[in-house]
N, C-alpha and C positions, 0 to 999 in steps of 0.2 A: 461393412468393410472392416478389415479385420487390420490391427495395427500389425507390424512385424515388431519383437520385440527387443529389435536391435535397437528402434527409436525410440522406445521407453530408457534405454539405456543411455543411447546418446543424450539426451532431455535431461536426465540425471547427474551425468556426467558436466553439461554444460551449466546445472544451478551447482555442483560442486567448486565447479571451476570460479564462477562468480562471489561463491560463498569462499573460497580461500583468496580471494583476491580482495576484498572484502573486508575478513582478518588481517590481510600479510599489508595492510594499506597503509601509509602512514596518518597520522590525526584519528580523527575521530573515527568512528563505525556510521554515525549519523552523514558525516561529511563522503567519506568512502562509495557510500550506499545514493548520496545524493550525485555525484561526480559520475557513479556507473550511469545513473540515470539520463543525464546531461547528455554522455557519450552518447547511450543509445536512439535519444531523440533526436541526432545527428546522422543516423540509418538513411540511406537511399530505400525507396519504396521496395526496389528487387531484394535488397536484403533485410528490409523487413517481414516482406512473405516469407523468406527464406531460414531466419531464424529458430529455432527447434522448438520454445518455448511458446511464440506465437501461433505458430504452426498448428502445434499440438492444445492450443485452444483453441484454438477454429474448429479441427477434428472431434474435441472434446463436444464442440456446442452441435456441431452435425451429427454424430456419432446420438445424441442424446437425443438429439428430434428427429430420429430414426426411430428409436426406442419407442419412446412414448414423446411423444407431439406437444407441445404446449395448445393447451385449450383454452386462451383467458375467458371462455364465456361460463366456463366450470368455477373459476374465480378462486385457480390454484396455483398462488403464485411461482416464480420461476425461479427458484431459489443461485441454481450453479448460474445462470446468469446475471445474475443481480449482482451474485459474489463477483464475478470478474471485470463487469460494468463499473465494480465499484473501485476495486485493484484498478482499473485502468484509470479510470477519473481521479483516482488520488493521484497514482503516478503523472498524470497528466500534469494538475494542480501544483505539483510541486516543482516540474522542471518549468513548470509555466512563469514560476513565482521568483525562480531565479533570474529570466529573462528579462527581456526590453518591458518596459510598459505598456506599449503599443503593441504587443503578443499575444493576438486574440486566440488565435488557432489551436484545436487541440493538439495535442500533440502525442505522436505516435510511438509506443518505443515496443524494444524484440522482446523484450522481457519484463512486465510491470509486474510481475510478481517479486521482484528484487524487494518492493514495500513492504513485507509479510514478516522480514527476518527484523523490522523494530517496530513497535508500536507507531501507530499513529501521530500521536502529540511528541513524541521523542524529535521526529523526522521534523514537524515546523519547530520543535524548540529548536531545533539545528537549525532550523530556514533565517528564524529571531533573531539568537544568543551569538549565533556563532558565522553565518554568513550574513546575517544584518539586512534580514528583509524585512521593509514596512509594515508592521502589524495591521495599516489598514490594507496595505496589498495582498495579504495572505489574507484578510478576513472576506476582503471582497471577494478573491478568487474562490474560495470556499465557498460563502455562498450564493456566488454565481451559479457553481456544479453542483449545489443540492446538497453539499458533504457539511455534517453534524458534528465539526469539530469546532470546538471554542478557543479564540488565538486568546481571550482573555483565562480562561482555565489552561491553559500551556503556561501561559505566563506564570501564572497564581503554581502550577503544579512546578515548575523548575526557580520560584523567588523563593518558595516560602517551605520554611522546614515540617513534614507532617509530623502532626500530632499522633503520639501514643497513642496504642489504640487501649484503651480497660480493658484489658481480661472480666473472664466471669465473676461473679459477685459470689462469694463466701455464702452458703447458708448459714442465716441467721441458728446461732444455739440459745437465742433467747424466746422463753414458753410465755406465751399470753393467757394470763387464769380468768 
C-alpha cells in the first residue's frame, strides 16, 4: 500500500508545527516539550488514531512487515520497533512521572516522538530540577519500563561542572641513548 505524499507532508508539517511551538514556548524547552506531552496524553482514543504522527507509525510498522516479516527464530532483531517501543516508553515514563502516584497506566499520546528534539537525561533533569519530581519516583518508574537511564547520573551530570577534557600529549623530543 502505497502512502500518498500529501501525508508525508502533512506528518511534517505537523512535527513543524510542534517544533515552533516548542521554541515560541515560554521557560524552558525541557518544560515546553514536557507540557506538549501532558496535553497529548489527555487525547481521546478517536483522536489518537487520528493523529498523523501516530498514524503514520502504525503504517510505518505494517508497511515493514510487509516487506520483510520479522522472523525472531532467525534471531534478527527488530530494530525500527524497538526504536519506537522505546520513544513510546520513555514518552510514556515521563508524563507518567508527572502524574498522581497511583498512575499505573501507560499512557498513550499522538506524538512521542516530541522526546527526540532533547536528550534523554535533559527531559528528567527538567522532571528533578525544575518540576520537582521524586528522584525515587522517576527511578522507580524507569525501572519498572526497562529504560537504562540513571536519575543518579542526571543528577551527577546537571550538579557538577565537567572536567576538561586533556587534549593530545605533545611528542616527547627527548632521545633515549
Amino acid at each position: 500500500m502505497h502512502r500518498n505524499p500529501g501525508d508525508l507532508r502533512s506528518t511534517a508539517s505537523t512535527c513543524m508545527i510542534s517544533n515552533t511551538a516548542i521554541l515560541t514556548a515560554g521557560g524552558s524547552v525541557g518544560g515546553a516539550l514536557l507540557a506538549l506531552l501532558v496535553e497529548q496524553a489527555g487525547l481521546k482514543q478517536s483522536e489518537l488514531d487520528a493523529h498523523p504522527v501516530r498514524s503514520n507509525m502504525k503504517q510505518l510498522l505494517r508497511t515493514l512487515d510487509q516487506l520483510c516479516p520479522f522472523e525472531p527464530e532467525l534471531g534478527r532483531p527488530d530494530y525500527v520497533r524497538s526504536f519506537l517501543d522505546y520513544v513510546n516508553t520513555l514518552a510514556s515514563v515521563l508524563v507518567r512521572c508527572l502524574g498522581s502516584e497511583d498512575q499505573t497506566n501507560k499512557v498513550k499520546l499522538g506524538n512521542p516522538m516530541l522526546v527526540l528534539l532533547q536528550a534523554p537525561f535533559q527531559l528528567v533533569s527538567h522532571l528533578l530540577f525544575e518540576r520537582q519530581v521524586s528522584p525515587g519516583r522517576a527511578q522507580s518508574l524507569l525501572k519498572q519500563e526497562g529504560l537504562c537511564l540513571s536519575v543518579q547520573q542526571v543528577i551527577v551530570q546537571r550538579c557538577c561542572e565537567a572536567l576538561p577534557k586533556l587534549g593530545r600529549k605533545k611528542k616527547s623530543t627527548f632521545i633515549c641513548f
